[in-house]
C-alpha positions, -999 to +999 in steps of 0.1 A: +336+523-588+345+483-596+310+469-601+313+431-601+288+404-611+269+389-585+286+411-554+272+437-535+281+473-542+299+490-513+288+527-508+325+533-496+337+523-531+319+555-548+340+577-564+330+609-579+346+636-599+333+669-602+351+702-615+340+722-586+365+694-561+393+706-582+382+751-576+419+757-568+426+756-604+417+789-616+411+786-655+380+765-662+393+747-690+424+736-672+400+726-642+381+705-661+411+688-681+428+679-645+394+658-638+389+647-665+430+630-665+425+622-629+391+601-638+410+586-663+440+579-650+418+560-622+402+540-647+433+527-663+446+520-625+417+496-618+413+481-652+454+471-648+439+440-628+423+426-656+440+403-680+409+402-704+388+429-724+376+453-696+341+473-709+331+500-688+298+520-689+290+557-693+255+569-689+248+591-712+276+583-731+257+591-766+247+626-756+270+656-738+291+636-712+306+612-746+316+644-768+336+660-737+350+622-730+359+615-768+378+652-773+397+642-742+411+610-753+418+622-791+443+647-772+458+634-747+454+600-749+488+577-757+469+547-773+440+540-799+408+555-795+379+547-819+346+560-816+314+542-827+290+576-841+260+568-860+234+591-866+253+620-848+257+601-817+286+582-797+276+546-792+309+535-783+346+545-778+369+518-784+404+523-761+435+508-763+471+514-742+497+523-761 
């Protein structure tokens, strides 16, 4: 979902991605990697508009959801990724295309 200052959010712009959406993959692991690349690829597909610094927002990034996010992106990302960890948690992750 595009959140932009000062305009309303659209309920029809919601996306979601769950593991469960992609159960004709058998093998967990594999299931969860083809979200997580379709996410991803999603978010590079709408940040493509932008000619500035794009920042995007996780909850819970400093918890669970960043450690699965960050081990994504160190393997199968093509560009920089840099993590911000302090104190044993993820405060930011730092992306860049290669």
């Amino acid at each position: 979902m595009l959140v932009l200052p000062k305009e309303p959010v659209k309920y029809n712009r919601v996306e979601t991605y769950f593991s469960d959406d992609y159960i004709t993959i058998k093998c967990f692991d594999d299931r969860s990697s083809k979200m997580m690349d379709d996410f991803l690829s999603r978010i590079e597909h709408i940040s493509k508009g932008f000619r500035s610094v794009l920042t995007i927002y996780f909850h819970n990034l400093g918890k669970f959801d960043g450690i699965f996010l960050l081990k994504h992106l160190v393997s199968n990302w093509k560009g920089d990724v840099r993590p911000l960890v302090q104190n044993h948690r993820i405060y930011e992750i730092s992306v860049k295309s290669g």
